[in-house]
C-alpha positions as CSV (number, residue, x, y, z in Angstrom):
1,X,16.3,-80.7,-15.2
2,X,15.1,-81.0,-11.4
3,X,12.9,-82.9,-10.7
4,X,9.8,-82.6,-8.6
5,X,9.0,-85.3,-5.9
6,X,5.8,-85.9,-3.7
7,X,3.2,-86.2,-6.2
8,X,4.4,-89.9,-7.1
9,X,1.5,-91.6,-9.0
10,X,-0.7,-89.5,-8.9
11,X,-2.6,-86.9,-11.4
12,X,-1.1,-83.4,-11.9
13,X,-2.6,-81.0,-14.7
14,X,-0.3,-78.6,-16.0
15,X,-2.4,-75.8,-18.1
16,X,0.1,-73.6,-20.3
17,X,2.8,-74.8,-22.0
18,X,5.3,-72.4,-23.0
19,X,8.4,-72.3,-21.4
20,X,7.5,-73.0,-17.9
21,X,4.6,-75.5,-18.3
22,X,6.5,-78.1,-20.6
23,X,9.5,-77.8,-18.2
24,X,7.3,-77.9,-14.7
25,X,5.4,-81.3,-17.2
26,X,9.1,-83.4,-17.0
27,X,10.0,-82.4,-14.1
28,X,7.2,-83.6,-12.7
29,X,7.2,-86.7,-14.8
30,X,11.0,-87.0,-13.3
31,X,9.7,-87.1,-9.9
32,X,7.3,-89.7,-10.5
33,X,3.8,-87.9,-11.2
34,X,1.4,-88.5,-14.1
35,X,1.4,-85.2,-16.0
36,X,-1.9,-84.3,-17.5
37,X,-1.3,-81.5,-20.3
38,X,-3.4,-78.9,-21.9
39,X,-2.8,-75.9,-24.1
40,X,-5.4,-73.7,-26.3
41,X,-2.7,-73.4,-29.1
42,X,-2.2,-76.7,-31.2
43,X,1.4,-76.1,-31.4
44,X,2.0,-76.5,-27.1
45,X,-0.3,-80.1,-27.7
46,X,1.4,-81.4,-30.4
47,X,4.9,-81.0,-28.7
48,X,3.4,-82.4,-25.3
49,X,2.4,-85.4,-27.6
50,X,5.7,-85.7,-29.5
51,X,7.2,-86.3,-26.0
52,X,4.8,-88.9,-24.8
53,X,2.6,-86.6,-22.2
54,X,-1.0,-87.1,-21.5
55,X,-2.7,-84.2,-23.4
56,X,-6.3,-84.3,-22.2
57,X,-8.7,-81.2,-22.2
58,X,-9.3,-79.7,-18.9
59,X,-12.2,-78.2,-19.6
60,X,-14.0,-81.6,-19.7
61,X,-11.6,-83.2,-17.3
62,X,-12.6,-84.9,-13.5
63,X,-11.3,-82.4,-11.7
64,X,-11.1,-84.3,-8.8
65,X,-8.8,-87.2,-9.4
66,X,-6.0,-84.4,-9.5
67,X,-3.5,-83.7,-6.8
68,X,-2.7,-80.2,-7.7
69,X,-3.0,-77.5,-10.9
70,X,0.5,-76.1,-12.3
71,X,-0.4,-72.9,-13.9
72,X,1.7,-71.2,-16.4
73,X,2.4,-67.5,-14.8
74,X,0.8,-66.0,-18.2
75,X,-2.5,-67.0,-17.2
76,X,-4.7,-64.7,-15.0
77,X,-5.0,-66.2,-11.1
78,X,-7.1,-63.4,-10.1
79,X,-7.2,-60.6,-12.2
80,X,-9.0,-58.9,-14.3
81,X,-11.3,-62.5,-13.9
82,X,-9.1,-65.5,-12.6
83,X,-8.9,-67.8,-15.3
84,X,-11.2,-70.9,-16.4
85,X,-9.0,-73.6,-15.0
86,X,-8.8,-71.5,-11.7
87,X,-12.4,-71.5,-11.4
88,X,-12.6,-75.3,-11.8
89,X,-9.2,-75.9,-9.7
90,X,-10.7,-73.6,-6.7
91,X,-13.9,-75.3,-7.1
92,X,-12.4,-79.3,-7.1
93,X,-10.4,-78.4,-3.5
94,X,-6.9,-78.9,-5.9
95,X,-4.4,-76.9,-5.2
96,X,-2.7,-74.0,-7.4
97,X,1.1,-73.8,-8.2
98,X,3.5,-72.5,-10.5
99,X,7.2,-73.6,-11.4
100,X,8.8,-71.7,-8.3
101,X,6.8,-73.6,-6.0
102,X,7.8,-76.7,-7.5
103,X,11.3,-76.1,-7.2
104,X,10.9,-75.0,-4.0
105,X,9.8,-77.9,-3.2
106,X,12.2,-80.1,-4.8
107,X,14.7,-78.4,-2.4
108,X,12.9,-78.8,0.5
109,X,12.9,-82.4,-0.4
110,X,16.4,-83.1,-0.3
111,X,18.5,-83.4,3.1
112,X,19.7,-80.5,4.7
113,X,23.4,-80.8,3.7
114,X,22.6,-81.6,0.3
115,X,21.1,-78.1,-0.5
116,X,22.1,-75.7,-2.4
117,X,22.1,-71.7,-1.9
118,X,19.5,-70.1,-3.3
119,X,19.0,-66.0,-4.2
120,X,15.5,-64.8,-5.4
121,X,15.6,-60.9,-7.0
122,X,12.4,-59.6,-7.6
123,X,11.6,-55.6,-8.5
124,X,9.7,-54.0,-11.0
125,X,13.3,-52.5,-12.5
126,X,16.5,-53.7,-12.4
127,X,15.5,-57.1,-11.4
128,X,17.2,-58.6,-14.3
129,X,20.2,-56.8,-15.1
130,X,21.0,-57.6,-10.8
131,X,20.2,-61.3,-11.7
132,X,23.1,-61.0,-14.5
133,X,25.4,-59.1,-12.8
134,X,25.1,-61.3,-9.5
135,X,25.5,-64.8,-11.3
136,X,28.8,-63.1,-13.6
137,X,30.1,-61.8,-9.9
138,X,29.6,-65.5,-8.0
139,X,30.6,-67.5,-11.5
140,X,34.2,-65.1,-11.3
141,X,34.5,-66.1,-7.7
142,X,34.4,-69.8,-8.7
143,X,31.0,-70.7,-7.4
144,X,28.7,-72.9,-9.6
145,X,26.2,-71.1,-10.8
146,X,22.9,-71.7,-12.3
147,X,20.9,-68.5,-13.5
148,X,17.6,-68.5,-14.3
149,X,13.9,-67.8,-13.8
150,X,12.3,-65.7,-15.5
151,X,14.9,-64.6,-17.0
152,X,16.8,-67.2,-19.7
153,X,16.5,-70.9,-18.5
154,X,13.3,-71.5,-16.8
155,X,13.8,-72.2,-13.3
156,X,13.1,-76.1,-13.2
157,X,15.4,-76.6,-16.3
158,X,18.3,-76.0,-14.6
159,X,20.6,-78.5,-13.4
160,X,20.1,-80.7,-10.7
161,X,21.0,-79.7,-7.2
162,X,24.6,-80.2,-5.4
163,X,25.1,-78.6,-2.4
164,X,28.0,-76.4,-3.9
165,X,25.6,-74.4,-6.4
166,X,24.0,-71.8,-6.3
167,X,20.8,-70.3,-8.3
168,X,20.2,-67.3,-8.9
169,X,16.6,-66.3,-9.4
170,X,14.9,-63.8,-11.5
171,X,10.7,-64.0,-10.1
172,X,8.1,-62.3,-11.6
173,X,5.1,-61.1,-9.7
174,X,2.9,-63.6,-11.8
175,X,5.6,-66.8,-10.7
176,X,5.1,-65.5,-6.7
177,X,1.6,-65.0,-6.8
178,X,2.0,-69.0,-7.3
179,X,4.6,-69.7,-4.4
180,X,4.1,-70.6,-0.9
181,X,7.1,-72.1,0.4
182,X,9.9,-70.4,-1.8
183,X,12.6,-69.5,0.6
184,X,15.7,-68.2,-0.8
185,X,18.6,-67.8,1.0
186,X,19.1,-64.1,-0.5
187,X,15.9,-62.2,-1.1
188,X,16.5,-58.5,-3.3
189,X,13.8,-56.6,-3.9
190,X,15.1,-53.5,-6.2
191,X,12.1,-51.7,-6.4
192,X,8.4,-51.2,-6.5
193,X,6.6,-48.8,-9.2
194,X,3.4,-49.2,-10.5
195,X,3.0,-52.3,-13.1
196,X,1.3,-54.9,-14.0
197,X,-1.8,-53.6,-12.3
198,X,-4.4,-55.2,-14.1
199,X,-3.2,-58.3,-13.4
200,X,-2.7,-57.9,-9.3
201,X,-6.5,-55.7,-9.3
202,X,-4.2,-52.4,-8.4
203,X,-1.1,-51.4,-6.5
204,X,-2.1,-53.2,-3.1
205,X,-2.6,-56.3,-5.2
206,X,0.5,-56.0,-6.7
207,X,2.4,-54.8,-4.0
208,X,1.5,-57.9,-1.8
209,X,2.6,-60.3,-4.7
210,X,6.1,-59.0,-4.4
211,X,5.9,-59.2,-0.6
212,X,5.7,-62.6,-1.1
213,X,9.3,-63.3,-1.9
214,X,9.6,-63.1,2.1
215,X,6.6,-64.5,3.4
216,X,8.8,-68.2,4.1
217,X,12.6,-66.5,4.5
218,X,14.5,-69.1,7.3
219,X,15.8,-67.0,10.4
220,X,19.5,-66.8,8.9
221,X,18.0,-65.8,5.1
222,X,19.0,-62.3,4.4
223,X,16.4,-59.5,3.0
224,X,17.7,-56.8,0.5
225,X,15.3,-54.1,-0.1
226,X,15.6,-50.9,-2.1
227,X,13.1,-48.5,-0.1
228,X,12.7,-45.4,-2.1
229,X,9.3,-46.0,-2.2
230,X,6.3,-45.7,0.6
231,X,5.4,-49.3,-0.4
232,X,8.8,-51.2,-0.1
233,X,9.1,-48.6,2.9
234,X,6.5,-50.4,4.5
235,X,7.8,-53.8,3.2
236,X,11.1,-53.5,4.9
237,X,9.7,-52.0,8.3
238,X,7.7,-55.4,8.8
239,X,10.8,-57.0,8.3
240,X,12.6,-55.6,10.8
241,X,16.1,-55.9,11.9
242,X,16.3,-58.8,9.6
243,X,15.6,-56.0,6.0
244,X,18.8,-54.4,4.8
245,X,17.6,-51.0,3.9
246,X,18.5,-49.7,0.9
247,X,17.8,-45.6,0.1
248,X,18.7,-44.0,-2.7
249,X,19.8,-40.3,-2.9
250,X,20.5,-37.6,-6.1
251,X,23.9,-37.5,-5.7
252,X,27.1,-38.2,-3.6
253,X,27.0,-37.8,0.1
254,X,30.6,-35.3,0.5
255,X,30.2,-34.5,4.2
256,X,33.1,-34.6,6.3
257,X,35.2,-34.0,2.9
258,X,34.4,-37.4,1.4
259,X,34.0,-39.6,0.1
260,X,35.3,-38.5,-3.4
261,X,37.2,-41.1,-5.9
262,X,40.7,-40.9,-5.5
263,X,41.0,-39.6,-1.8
264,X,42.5,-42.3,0.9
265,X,39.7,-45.2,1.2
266,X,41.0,-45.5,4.8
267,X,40.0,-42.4,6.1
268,X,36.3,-43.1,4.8
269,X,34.3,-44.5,7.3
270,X,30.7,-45.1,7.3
271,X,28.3,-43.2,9.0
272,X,24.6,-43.1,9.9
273,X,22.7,-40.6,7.4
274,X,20.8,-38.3,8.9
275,X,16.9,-37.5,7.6
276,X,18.4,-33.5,6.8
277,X,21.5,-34.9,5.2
278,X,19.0,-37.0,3.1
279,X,16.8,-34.3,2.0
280,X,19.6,-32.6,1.1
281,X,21.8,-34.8,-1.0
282,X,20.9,-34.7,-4.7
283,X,19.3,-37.9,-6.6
284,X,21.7,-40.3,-7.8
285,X,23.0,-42.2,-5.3
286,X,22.5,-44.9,-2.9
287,X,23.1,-45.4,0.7
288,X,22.7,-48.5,2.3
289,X,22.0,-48.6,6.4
290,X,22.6,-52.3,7.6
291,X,22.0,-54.2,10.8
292,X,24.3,-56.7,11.7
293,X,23.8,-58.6,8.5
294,X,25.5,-59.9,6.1
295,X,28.0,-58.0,6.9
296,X,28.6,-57.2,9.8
297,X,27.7,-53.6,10.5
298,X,29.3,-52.2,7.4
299,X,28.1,-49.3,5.5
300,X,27.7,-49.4,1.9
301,X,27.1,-46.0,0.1
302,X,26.3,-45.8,-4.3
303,X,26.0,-43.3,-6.7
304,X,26.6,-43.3,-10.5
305,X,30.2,-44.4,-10.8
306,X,31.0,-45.7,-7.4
307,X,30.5,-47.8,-4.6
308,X,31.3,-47.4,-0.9
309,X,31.7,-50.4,1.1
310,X,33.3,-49.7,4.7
311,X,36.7,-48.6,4.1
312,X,36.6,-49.8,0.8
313,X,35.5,-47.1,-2.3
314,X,35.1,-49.0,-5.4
315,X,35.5,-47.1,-8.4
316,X,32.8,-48.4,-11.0
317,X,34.2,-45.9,-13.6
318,X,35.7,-48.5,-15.7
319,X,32.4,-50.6,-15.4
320,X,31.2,-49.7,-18.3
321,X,28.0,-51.5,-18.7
322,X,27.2,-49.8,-15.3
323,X,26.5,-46.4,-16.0
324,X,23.7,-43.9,-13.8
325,X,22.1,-44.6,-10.6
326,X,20.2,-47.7,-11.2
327,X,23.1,-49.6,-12.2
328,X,25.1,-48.3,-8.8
329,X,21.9,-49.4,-7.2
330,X,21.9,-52.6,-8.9
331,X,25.9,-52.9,-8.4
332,X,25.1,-52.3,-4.3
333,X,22.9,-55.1,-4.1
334,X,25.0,-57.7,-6.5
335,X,27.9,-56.9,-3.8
336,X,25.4,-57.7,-0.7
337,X,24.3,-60.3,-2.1
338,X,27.7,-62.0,-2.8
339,X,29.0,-61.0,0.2
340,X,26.3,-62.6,2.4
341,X,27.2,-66.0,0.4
342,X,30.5,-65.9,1.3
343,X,32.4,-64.2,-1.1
344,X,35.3,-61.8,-0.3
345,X,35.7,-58.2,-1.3
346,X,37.9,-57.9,-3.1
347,X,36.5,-60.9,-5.4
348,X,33.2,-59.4,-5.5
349,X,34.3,-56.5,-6.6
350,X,36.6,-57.7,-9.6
351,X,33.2,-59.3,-10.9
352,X,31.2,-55.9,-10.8
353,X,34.0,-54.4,-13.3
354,X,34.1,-57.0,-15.6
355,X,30.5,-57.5,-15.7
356,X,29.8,-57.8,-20.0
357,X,26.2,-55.6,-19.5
358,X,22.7,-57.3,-20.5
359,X,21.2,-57.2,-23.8
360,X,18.6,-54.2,-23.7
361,X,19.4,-52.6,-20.9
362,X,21.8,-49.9,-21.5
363,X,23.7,-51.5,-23.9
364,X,25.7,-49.6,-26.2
365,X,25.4,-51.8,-29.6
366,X,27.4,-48.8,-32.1
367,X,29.3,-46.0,-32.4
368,X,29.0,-43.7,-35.5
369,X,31.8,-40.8,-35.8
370,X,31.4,-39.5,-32.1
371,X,27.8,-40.2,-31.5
372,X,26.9,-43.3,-29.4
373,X,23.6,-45.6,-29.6
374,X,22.1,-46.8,-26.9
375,X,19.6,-49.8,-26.9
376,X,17.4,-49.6,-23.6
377,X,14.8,-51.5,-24.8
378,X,13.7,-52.8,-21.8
379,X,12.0,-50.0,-20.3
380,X,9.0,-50.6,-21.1
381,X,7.7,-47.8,-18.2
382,X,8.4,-44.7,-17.6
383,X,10.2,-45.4,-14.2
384,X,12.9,-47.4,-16.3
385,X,13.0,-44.7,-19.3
386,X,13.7,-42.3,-16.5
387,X,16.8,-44.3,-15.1
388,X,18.2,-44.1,-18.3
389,X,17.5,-40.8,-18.6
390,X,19.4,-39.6,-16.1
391,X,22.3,-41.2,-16.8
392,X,23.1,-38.7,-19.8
393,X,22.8,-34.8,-19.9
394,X,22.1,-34.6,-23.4
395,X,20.1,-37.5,-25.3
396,X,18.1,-37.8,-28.7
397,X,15.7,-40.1,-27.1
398,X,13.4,-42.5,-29.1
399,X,10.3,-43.6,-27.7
400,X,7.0,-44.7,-27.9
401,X,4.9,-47.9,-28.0
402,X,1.7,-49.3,-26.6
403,X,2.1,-46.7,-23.1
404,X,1.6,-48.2,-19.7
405,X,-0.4,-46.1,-17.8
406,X,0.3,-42.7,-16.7
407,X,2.5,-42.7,-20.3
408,X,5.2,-40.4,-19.9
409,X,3.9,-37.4,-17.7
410,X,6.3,-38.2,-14.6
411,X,9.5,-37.4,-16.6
412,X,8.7,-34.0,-17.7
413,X,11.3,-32.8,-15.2
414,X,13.8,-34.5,-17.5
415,X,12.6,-33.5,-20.8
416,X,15.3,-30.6,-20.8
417,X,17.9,-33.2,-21.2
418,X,16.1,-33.9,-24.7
419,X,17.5,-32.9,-27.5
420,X,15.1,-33.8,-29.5
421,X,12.8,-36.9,-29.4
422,X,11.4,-39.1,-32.0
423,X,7.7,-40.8,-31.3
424,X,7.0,-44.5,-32.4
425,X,4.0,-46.6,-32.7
426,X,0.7,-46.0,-30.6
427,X,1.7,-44.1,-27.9
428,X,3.3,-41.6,-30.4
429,X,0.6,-38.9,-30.5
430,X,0.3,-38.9,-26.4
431,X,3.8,-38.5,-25.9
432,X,4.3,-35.6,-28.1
433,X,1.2,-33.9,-26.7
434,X,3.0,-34.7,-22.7
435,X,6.6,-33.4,-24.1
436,X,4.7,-29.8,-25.2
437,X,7.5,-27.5,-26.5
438,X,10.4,-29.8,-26.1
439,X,11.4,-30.9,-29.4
440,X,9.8,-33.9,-31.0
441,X,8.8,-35.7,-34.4
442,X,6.0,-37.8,-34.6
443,X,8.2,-41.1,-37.3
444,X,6.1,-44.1,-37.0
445,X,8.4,-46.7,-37.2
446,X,11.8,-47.8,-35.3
447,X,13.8,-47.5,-38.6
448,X,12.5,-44.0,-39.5
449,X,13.2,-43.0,-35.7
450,X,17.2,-44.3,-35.9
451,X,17.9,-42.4,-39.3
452,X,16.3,-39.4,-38.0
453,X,18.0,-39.4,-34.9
454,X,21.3,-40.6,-36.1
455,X,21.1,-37.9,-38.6
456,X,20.3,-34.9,-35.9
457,X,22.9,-36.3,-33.2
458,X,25.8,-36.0,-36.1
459,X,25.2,-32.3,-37.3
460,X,24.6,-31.6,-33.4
461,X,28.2,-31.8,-33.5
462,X,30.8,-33.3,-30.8
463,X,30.1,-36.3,-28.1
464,X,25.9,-37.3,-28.5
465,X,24.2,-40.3,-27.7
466,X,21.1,-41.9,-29.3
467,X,19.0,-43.6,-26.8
468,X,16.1,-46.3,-27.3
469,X,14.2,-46.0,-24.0
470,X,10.9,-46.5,-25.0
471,X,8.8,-46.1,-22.0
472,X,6.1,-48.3,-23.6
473,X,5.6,-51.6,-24.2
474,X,6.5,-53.2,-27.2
475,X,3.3,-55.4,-28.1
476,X,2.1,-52.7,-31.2
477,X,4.4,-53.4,-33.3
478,X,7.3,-55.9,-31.7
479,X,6.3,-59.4,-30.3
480,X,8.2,-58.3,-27.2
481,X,11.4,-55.9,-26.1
482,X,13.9,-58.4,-27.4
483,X,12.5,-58.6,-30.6
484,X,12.5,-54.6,-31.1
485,X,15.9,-54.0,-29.2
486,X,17.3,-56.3,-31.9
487,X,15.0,-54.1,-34.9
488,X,17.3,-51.0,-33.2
489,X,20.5,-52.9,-33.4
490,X,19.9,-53.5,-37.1
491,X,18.9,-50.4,-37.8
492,X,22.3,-48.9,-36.2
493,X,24.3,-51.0,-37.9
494,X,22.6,-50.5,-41.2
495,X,24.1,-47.0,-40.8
496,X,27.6,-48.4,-40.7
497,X,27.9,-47.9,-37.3
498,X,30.7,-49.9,-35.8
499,X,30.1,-52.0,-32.3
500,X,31.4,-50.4,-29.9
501,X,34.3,-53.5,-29.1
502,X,35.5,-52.0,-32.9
503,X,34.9,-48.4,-32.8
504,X,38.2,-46.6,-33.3
């Protein structure tokens, strides 16, 4: 745990208290404040009780006599109405925070030599999998390593600072809409697509929440930003000289004869990319233009199955849980981002091919006879079904859900890679009508969807892969992705398919 100084005896309500609220409640109690709990579910009371908190309801509570509100990210701040205990926070003068803040602050709070690094990654895809695959790169190198966020171990449950560690942060738009003083030393932002927009009141709303992962960077932080999009074009421009751009392209850039895997890594040097060379290039690759920082002028190019780093080509091709351009993309930024805390290259790059993969995001969890199931349960969007997508000519794709909006319309120019698709839970009957003539079945359920497809892929004959990419969210018939990517896994292995560590 960390704990939280500068509130010392005094009054601090914490409304929420699911993972982030009970842990913000001890940390606080650890740095000397009083705690003052609430919850609308018994179960979040009862535990604050069992250890001894004050559990008080806010509604009926002197709002004044508290020194700030710690708001569990879940809970509306703005939109589509900010909620109650906003209204009375805002109203009393108390300030609003969430769990990033207060670690931010807790580092702020120590001397200068005693803190550690920090890295904040933040992106509507690919956020996570690049907070996994940076921490397994730094842990390899031998740093200490604490990984965390909002992804696994909530941020101030981590362990306590020493000036050798470093965390590495997965933020949410809902934790930065509560920061003000975060200030990581590394700051990735992958990407920005429409999400969440209810919440933020529509894509300027939303877009400024993930702007504010720079809005306190010191002047020797370094910014990572992908830029394929107008918004995080925009982004990086008002950073400056101090963004390292990242743009992503459809497919190797070969002028000049290279690069191409196998040819003498010496002779490839980096170049600037011209806006015709970019037009031109096909879409699965990255190319990275840097100022003099992190490192040092050097050009870093990506595409699916490589990396390009000065006169270095790393061959990601026995990276397997790496595949297609978003992992390159996300492989790119895990190698900035180590390299700007020090680590050396060829370190940095032994992490990125032994990285194990992320539960639910691309992971292969069973092989039947020669077809090969793919759990992408994560994409809950169709921006992250379509980077999964394109990583395979030929899928049976399952997918379906509760359908964010815009549902699946903006991957019809990949619907020829479909052999056939297999429609689950509400969205089914709107995602058969976008698909049209490309091949579909309208199953129902998870289950029925993996015996149908498993079924199709084996008399299809040869190599074939399965993929869960559901494009949806989960929430119609799954408490949440993890829950259904582990309802797929069952399902395959229910078949007899072997994991893929066992396949023969």
């Amino acid at each position: 745990m960390i704990p939280v100084p500068g509130f010392e005896g005094r009054r601090v309500a914490v409304f929420g208290l699911g993972r982030s609220g009970i842990t913000a409640a001890r940390a606080l109690r650890g740095g000397g404040a009083t705690p003052v709990l609430w919850d609308d579910g018994v179960s979040g009371r009862l535990q604050a009780e069992a250890e001894g908190f004050a559990v008080e309801d806010l509604a009926r509570a002197d709002w004044s006599g508290f020194a700030a509100l710690v708001l569990s990210p879940g809970l509306p701040l703005t939109h589509p109405t900010p909620h109650w205990s906003v209204v009375r926070a805002k109203a009393a003068g108390v300030e609003i925070l969430g769990d990033v803040e207060l670690f931010a602050r807790a580092l702020a709070a120590l001397p200068a030599d005693r803190r550690p690094g920090v890295v904040g990654i933040t992106g509507t895809n690919g956020k996570s999998t690049t907070t996994a695959l940076l921490g397994w790169v730094l842990k390899r190198a031998g740093l200490t390593v604490h990984v965390g966020g909002n992804i696994g171990i909530g941020v101030l449950a981590l362990p306590e600072p020493t000036p050798d560690a470093v965390y590495v942060l997965e933020v949410s738009s809902y934790q930065l809409d509560l920061t003000t003083s975060f200030a990581p030393d590394v700051a990735i932002l992958t990407n920005i697509t429409p999400d969440h927009l209810d919440r933020h009141g529509g894509m300027e709303g939303y877009v400024a929440a993930k702007a504010r992962l720079f809005q306190a960077l010191g002047p020797a932080a370094t910014a990572l930003v992908g830029v394929d999009e107008p918004e995080t074009q925009g982004l990086a421009a008002a950073l400056g000289d101090r963004a390292v751009r990242v743009v992503s392209f459809p497919s190797p850039l070969v002028g000049e004869g290279g690069p191409q895997r196998g040819s003498d890594e010496r002779a490839m040097s980096a170049r600037n990319v011209s806006e015709d060379e970019r037009a031109a290039a096909s879409p699965s690759s990255v190319m990275l233009r840097m100022p003099p920082s992190p490192t040092r002028g050097e050009g870093i190019q990506a595409w699916p199955g490589a990396v390009k780093a000065g006169d270095h080509l790393i061959d990601l091709a026995s990276a397997r849980s790496l595949p297609g351009r978003h992992n390159a993309q996300n492989a790119a930024f895990a190698y900035l981002a180590a390299r700007a805390l020090g680590v050396p290259h060829e370190l940095a790059v032994a992490g990125l091919l032994t990285f194990p993969g992320l539960a639910h995001r691309m992971e292969t969890i069973g092989v039947l006879g020669e077809v090969r199931f793919v759990n992408d349960s994560k994409a809950t969007n169709a921006d992250a079904a379509r980077q999964a997508l394109s990583s395979y000519e030929r899928v049976f794709w399952i997918a379906g859900g509760r359908a964010k909006t815009g549902g699946i319309d903006d991957l019809s120019d990949l619907f020829p890679r479909i052999a056939h698709a297999y429609l689950i839970g509400e969205a089914a009957g709107d995602f058969g009508r976008a698909l049209g003539a490309t091949p579909h079945t309208i199953v129902g359920d998870l289950s029925s969807a993996v015996t149908a497809a498993a079924r199709d892929a084996a008399e299809a004959g040869g190599p074939q892969i399965v993929l869960l990419s559901p494009a949806a969210a989960s929430f119609d018939q799954f408490p949440d992705f993890e829950v259904r990517g582990e309802a797929f896994r069952a399902a395959v292995l229910a078949l007899g398919a072997a994991p893929p560590g066992e396949a023969s």
